[in-house]
MOPAC internal coordinates of N, CA, C and O (Angstrom, degrees):
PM7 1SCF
backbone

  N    0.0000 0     0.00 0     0.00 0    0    0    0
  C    1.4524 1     0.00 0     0.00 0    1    0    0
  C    1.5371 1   108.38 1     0.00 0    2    1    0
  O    1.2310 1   122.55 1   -60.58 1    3    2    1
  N    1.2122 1   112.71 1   119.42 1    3    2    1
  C    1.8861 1   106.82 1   157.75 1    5    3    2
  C    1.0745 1   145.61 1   -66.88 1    6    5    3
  O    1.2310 1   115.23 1    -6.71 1    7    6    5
  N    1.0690 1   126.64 1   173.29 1    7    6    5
  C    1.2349 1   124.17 1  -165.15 1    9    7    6
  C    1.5313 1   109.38 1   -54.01 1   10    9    7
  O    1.2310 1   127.79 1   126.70 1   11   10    9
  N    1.3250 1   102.60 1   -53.30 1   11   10    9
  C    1.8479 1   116.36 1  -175.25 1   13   11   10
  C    1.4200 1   104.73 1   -65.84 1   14   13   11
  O    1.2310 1   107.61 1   123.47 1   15   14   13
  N    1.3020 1   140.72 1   -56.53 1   15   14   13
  C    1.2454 1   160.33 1  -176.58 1   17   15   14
  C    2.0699 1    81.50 1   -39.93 1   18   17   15
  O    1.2310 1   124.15 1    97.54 1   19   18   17
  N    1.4294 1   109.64 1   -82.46 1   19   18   17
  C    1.2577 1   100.95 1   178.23 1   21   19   18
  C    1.7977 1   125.81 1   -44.32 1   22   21   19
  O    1.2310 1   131.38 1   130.84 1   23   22   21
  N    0.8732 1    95.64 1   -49.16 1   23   22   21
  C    1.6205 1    95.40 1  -169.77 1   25   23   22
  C    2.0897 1    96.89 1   -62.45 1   26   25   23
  O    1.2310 1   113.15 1   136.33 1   27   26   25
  N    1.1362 1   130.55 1   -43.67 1   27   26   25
  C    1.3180 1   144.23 1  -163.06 1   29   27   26
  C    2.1322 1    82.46 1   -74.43 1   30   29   27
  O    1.2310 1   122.59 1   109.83 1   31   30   29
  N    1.0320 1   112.63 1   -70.17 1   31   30   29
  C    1.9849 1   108.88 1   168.95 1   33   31   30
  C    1.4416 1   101.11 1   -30.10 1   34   33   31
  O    1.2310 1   116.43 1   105.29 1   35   34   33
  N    1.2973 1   124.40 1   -74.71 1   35   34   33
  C    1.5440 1   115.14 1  -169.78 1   37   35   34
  C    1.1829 1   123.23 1   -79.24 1   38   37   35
  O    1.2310 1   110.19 1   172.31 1   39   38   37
  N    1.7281 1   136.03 1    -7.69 1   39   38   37
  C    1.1554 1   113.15 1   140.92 1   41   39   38
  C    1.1709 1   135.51 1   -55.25 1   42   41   39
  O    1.2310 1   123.50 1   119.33 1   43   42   41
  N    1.2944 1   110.90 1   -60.67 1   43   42   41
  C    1.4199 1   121.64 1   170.76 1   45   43   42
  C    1.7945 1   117.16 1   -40.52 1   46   45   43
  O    1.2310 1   110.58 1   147.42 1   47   46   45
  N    1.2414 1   135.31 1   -32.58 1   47   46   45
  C    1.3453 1   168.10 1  -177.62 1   49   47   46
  C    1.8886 1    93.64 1   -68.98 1   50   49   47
  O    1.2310 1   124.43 1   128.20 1   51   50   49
  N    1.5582 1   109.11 1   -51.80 1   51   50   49
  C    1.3483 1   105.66 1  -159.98 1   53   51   50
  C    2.1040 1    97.82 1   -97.73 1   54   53   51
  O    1.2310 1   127.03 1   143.24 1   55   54   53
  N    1.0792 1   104.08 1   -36.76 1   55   54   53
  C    1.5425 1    94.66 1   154.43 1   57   55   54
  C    1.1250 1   133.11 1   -43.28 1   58   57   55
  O    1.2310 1   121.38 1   110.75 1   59   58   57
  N    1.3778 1   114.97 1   -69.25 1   59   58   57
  C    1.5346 1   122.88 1   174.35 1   61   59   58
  C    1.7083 1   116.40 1   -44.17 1   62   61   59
  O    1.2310 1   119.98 1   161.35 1   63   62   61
  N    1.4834 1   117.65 1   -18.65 1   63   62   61
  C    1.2414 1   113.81 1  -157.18 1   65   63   62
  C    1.8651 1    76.60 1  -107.27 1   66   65   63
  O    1.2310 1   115.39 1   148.45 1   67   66   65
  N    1.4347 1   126.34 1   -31.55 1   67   66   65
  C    1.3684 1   114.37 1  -164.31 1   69   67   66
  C    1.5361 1    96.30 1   -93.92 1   70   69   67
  O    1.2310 1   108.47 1   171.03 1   71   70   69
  N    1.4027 1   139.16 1    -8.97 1   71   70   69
  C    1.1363 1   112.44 1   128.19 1   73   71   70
  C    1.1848 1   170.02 1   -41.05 1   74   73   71
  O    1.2310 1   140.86 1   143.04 1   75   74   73
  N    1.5868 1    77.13 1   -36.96 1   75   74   73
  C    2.0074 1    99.65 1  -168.53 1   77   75   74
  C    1.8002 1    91.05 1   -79.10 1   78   77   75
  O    1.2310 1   121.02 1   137.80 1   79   78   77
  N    1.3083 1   115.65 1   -42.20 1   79   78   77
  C    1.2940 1   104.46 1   173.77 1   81   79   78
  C    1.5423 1   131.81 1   -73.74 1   82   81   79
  O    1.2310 1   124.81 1   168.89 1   83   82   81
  N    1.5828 1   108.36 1   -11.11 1   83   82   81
  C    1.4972 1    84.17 1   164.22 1   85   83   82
  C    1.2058 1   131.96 1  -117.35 1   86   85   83
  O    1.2310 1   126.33 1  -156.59 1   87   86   85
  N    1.7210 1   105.43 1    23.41 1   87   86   85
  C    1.4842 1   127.43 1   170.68 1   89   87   86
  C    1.7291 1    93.61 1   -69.21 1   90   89   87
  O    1.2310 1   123.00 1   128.46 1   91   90   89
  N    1.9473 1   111.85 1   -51.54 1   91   90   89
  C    1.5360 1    98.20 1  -147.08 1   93   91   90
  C    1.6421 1    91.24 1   -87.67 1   94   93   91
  O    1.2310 1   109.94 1    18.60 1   95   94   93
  N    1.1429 1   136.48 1  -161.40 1   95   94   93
  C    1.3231 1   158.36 1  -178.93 1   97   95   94
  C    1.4752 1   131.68 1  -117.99 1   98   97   95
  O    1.2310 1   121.61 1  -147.06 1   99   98   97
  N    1.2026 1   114.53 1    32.94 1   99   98   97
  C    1.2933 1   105.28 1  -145.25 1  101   99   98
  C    1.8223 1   113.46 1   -99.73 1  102  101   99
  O    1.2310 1   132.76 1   -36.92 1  103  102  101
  N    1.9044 1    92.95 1   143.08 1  103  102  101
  C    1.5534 1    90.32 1  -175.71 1  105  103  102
  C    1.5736 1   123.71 1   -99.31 1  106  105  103
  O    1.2310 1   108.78 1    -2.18 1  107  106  105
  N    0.9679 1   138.61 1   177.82 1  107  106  105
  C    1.4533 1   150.27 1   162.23 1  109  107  106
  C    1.8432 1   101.00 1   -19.75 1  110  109  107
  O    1.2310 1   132.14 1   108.46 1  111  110  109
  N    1.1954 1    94.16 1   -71.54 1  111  110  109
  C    1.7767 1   107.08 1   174.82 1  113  111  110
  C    1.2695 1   122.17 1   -34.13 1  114  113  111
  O    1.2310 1   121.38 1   123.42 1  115  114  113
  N    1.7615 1   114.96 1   -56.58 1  115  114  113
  C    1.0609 1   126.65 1  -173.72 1  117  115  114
  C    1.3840 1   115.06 1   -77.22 1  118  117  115
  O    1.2310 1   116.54 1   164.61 1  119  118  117
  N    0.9227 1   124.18 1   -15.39 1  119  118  117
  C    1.7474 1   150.43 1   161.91 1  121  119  118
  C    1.1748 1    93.64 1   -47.68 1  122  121  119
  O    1.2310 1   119.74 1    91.72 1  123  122  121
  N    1.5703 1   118.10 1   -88.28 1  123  122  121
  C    1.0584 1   138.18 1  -162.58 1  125  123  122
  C    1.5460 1   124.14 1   -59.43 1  126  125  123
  O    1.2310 1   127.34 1   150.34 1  127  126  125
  N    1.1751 1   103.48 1   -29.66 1  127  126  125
  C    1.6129 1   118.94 1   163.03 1  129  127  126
  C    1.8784 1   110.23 1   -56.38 1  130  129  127
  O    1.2310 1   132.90 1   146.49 1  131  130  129
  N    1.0140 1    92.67 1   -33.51 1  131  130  129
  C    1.8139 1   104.26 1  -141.82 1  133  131  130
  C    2.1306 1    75.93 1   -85.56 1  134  133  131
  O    1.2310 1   119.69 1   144.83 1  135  134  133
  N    1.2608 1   118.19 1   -35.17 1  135  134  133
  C    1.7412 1   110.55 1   176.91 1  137  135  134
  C    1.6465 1   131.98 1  -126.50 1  138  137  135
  O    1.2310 1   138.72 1  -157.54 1  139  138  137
  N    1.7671 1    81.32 1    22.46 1  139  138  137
  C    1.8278 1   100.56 1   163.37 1  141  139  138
  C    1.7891 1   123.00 1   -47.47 1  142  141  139
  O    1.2310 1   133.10 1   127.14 1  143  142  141
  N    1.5309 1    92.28 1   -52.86 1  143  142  141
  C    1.6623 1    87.22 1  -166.18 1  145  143  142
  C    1.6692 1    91.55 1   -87.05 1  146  145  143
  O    1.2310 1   116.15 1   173.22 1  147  146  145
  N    0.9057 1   124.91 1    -6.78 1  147  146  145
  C    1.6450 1   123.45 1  -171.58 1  149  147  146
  C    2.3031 1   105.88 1   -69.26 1  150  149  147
  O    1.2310 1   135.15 1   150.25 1  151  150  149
  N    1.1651 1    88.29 1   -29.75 1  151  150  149
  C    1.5713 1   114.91 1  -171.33 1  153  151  150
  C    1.5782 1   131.79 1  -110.91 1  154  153  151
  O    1.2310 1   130.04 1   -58.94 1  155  154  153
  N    1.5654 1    98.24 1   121.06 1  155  154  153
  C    1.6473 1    86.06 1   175.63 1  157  155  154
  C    1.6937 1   106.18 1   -94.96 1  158  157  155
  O    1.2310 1   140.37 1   -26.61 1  159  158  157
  N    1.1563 1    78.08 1   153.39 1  159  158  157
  C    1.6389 1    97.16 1  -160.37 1  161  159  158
  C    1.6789 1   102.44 1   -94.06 1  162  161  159
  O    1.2310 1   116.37 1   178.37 1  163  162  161
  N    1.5479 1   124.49 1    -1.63 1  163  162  161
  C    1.2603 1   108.66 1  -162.70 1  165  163  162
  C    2.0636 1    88.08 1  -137.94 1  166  165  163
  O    1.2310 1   118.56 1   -35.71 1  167  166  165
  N    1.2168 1   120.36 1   144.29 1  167  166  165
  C    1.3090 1   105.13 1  -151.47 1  169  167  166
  C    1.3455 1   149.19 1    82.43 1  170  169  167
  O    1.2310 1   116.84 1   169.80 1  171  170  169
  N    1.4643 1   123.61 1   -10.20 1  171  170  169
  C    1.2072 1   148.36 1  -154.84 1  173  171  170
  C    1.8990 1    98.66 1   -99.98 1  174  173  171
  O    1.2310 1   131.62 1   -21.80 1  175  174  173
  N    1.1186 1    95.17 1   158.20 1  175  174  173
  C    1.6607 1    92.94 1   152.68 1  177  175  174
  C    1.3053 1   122.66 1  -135.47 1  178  177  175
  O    1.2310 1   117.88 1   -47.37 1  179  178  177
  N    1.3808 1   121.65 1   132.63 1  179  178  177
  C    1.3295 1   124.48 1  -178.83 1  181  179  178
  C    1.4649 1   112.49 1  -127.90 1  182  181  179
  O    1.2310 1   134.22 1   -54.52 1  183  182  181
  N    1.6475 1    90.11 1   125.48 1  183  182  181
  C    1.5938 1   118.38 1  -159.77 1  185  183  182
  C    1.0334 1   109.12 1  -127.07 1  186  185  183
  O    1.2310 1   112.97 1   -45.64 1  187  186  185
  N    1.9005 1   130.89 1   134.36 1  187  186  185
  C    1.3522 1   122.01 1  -127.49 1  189  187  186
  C    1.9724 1    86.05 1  -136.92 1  190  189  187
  O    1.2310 1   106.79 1   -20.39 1  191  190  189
  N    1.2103 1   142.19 1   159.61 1  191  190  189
  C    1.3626 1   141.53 1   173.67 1  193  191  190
  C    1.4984 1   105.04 1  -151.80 1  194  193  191
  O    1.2310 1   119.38 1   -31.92 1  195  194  193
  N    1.4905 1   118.78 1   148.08 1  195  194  193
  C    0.9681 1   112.17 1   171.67 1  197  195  194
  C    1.2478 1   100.63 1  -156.60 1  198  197  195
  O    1.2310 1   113.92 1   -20.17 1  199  198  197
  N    1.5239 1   129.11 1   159.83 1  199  198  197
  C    1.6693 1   149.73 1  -136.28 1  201  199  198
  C    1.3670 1   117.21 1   169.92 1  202  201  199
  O    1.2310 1   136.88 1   -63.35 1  203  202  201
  N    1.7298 1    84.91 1   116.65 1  203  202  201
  C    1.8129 1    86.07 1   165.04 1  205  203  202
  C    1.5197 1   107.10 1   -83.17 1  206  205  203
  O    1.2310 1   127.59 1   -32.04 1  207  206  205
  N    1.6940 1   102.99 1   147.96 1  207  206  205
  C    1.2127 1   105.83 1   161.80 1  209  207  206
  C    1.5040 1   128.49 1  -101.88 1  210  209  207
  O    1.2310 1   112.29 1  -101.34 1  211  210  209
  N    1.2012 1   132.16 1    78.66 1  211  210  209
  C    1.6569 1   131.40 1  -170.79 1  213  211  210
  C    0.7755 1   120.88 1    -4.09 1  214  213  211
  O    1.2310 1   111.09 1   -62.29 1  215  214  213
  N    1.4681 1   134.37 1   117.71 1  215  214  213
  C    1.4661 1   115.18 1   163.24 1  217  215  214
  C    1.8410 1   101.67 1  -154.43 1  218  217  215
  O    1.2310 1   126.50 1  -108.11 1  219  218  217
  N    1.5036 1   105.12 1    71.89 1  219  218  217
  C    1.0836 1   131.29 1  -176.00 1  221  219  218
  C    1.9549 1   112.65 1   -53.66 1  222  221  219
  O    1.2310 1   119.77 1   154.30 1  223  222  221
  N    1.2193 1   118.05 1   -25.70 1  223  222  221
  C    1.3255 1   124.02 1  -157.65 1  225  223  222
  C    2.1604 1    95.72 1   -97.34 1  226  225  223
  O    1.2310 1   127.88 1   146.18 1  227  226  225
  N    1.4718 1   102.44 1   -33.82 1  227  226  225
  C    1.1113 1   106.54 1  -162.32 1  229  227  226
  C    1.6196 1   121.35 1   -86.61 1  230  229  227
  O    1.2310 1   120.45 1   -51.87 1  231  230  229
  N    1.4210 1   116.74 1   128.13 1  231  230  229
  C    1.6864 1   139.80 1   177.17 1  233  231  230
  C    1.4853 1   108.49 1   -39.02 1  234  233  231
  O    1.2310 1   113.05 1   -70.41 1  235  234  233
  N    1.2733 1   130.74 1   109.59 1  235  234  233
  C    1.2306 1   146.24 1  -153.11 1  237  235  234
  C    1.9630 1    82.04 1  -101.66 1  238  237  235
  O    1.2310 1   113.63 1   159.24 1  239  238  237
  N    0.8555 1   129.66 1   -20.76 1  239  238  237
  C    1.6553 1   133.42 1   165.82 1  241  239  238
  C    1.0573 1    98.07 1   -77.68 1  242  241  239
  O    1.2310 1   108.47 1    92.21 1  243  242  241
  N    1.3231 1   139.16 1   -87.79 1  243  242  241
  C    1.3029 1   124.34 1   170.50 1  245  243  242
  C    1.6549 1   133.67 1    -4.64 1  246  245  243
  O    1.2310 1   116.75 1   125.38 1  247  246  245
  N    1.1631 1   123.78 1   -54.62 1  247  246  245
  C    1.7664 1   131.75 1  -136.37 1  249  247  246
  C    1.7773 1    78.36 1  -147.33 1  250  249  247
  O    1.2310 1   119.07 1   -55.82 1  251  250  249
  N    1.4753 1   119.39 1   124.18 1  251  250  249
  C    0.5277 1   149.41 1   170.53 1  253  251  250
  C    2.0851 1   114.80 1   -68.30 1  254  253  251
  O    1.2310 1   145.29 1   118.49 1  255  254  253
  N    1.0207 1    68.43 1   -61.51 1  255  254  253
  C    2.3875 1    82.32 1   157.35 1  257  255  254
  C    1.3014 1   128.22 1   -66.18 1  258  257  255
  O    1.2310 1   129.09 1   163.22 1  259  258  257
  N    1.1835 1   100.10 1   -16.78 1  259  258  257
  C    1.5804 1    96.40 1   178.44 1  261  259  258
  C    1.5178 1   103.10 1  -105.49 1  262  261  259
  O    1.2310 1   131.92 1   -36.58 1  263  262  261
  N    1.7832 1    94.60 1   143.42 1  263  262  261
  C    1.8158 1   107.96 1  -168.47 1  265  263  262
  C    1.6119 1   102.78 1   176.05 1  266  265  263
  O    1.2310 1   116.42 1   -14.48 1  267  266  265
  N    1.3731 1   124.41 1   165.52 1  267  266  265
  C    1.2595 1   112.17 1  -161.09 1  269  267  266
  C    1.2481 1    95.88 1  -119.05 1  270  269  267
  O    1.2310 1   133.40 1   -48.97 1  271  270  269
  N    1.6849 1    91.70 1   131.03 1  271  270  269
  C    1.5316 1   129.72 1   170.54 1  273  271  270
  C    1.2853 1   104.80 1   -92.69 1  274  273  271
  O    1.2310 1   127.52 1   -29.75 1  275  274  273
  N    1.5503 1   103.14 1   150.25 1  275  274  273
  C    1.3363 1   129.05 1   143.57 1  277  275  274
  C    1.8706 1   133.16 1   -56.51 1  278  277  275
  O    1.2310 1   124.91 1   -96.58 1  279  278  277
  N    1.1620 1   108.17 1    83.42 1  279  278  277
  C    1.2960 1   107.71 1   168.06 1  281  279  278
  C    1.3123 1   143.03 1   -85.62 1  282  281  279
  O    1.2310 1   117.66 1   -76.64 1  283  282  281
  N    1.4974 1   122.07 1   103.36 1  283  282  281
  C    1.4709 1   127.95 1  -163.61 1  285  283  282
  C    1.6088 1   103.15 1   -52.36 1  286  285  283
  O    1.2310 1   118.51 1   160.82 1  287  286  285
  N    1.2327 1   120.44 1   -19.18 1  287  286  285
  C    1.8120 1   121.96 1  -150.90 1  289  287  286
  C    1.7673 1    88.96 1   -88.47 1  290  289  287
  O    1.2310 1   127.23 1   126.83 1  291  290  289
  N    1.2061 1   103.70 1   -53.17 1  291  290  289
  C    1.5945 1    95.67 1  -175.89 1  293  291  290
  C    1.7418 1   111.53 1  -119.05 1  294  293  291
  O    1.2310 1   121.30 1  -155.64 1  295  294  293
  N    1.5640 1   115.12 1    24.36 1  295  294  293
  C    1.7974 1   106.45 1   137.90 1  297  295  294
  C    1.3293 1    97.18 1    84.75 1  298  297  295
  O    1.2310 1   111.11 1  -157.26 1  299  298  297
  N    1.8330 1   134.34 1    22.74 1  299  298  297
  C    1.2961 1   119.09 1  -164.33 1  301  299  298
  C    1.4104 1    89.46 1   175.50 1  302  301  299
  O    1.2310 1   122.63 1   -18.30 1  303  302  301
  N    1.4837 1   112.56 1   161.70 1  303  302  301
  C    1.7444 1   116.92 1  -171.25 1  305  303  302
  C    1.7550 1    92.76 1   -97.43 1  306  305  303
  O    1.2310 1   128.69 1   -16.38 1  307  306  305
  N    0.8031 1   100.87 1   163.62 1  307  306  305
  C    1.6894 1   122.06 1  -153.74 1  309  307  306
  C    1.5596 1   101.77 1  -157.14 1  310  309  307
  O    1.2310 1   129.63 1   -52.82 1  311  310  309
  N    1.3424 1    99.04 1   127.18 1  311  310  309
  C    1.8820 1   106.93 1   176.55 1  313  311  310
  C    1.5677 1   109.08 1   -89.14 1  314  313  311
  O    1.2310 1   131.86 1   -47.35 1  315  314  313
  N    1.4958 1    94.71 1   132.65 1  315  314  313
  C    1.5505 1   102.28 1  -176.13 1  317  315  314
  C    1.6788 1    94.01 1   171.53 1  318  317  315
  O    1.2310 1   119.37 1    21.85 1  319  318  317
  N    1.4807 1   118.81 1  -158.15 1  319  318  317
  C    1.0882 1   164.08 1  -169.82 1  321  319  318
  C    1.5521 1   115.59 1   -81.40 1  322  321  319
  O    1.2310 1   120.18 1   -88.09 1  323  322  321
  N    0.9016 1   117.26 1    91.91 1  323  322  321
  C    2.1061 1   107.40 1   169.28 1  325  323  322
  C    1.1203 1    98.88 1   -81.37 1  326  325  323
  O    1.2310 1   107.36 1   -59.14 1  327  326  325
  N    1.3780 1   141.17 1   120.86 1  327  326  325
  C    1.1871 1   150.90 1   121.82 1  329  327  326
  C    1.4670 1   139.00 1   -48.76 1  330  329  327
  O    1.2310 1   107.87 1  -110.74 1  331  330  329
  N    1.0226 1   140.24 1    69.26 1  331  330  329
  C    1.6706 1   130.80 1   176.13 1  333  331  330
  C    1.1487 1   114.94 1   -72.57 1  334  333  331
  O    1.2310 1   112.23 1   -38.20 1  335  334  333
  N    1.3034 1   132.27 1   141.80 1  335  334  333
  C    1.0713 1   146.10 1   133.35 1  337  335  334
  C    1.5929 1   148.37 1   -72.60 1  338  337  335
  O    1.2310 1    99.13 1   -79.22 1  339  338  337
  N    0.9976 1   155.17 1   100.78 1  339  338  337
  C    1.7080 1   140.54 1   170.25 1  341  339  338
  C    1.2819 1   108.62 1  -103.24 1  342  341  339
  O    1.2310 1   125.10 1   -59.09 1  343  342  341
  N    1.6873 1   107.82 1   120.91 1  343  342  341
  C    1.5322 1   111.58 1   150.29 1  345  343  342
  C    1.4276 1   116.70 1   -96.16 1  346  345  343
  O    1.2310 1   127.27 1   -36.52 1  347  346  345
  N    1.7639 1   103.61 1   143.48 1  347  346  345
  C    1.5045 1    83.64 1   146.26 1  349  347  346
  C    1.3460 1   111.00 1  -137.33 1  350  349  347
  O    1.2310 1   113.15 1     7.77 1  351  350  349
  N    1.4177 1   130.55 1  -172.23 1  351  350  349
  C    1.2023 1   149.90 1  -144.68 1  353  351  350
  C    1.1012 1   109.59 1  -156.55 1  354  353  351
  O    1.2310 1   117.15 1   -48.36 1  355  354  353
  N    1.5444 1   123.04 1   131.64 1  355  354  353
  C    1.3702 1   117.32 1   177.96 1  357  355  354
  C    1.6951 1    85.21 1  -128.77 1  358  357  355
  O    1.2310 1   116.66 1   -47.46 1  359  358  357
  N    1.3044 1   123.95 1   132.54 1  359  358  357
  C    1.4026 1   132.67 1  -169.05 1  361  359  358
  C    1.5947 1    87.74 1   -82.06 1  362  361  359
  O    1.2310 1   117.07 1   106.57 1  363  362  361
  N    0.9222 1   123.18 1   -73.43 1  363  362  361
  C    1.7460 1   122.59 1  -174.65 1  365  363  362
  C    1.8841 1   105.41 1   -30.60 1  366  365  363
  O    1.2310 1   113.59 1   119.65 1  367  366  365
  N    1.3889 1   129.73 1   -60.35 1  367  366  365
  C    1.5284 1    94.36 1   170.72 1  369  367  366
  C    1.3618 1   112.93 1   -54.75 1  370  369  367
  O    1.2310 1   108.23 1   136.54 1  371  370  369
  N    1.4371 1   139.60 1   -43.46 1  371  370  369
  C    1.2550 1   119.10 1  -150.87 1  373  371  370
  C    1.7304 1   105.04 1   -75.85 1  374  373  371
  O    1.2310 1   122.88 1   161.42 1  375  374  373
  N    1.1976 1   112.09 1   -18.58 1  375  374  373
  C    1.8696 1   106.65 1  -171.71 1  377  375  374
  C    1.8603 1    88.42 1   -88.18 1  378  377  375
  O    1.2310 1   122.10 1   165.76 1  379  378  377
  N    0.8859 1   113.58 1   -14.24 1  379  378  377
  C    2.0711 1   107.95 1   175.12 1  381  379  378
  C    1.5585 1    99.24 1   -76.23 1  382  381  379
  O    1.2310 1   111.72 1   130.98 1  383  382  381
  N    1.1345 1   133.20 1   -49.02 1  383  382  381
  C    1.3538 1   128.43 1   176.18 1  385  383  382
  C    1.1143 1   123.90 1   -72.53 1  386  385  383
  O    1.2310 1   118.12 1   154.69 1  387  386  385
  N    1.7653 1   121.19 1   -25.31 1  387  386  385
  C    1.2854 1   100.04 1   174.78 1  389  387  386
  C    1.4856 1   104.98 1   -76.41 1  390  389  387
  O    1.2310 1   119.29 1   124.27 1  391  390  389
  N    1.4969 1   118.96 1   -55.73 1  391  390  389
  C    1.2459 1   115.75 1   169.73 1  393  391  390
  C    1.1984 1   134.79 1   -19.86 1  394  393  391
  O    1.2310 1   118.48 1   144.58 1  395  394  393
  N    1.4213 1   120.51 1   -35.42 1  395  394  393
  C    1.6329 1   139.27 1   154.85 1  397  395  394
  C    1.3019 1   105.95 1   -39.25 1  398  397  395
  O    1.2310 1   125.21 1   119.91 1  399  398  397
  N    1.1832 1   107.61 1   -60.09 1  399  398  397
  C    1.8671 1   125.75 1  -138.75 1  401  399  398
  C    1.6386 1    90.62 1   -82.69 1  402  401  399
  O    1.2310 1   122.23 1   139.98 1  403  402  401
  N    1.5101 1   113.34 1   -40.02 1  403  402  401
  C    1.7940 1   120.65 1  -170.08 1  405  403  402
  C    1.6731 1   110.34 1   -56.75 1  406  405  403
  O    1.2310 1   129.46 1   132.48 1  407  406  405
  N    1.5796 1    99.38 1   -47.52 1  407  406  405
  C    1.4496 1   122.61 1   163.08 1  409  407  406
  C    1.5272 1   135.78 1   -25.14 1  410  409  407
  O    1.2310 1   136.03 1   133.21 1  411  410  409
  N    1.7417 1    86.58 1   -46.79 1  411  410  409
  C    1.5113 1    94.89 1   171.15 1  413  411  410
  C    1.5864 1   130.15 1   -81.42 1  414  413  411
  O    1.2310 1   120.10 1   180.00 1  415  414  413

């Protein structure tokens, strides 16, 4: 595959997915529904990140996301993107897989 061939896959890849999300509606709940039984809830760690993303050029009328954050990196709010993140971690899959993996 080439370079373009790839990049033309993951646009298309990242549309379809920024469609599908702003056809459906979805809340916190329904999130959370959708990776309840997937997760233990007691033991886990949940670790939180957050980041502006710059976007100095872009119409805050326009784009609904764009608005000025506070950025620790340069000491002053900055127009762009807040990004959050949450991981979590449940230590019990990861010691089942290594344990798997030691096995072999």
């Amino acid at each position: 595959m080439t370079k373009r061939e790839k990049y033309i896959d993951d646009l298309l890849s990242f549309q379809k997915i920024n469609r599908f999300l702003e056809r459906e509606r979805y809340t916190p709940e329904d999130l959370f529904r959708e990776i309840e039984g997937k997760i233990e809830l007691s033991g886990g760690t949940l670790s939180g990140d957050d980041k502006v993303v710059e976007k100095p050029y872009s119409d805050p009328n326009k784009n609904e996301l764009i608005g000025y954050y506070w950025s620790g990196k340069q000491g002053k709010a900055i127009k762009g993107i807040n990004l959050i993140t949450l991981y979590y971690t449940d230590c019990a899959i990861w010691e089942n897989l290594w344990s798997e993996k030691l096995k072999l």
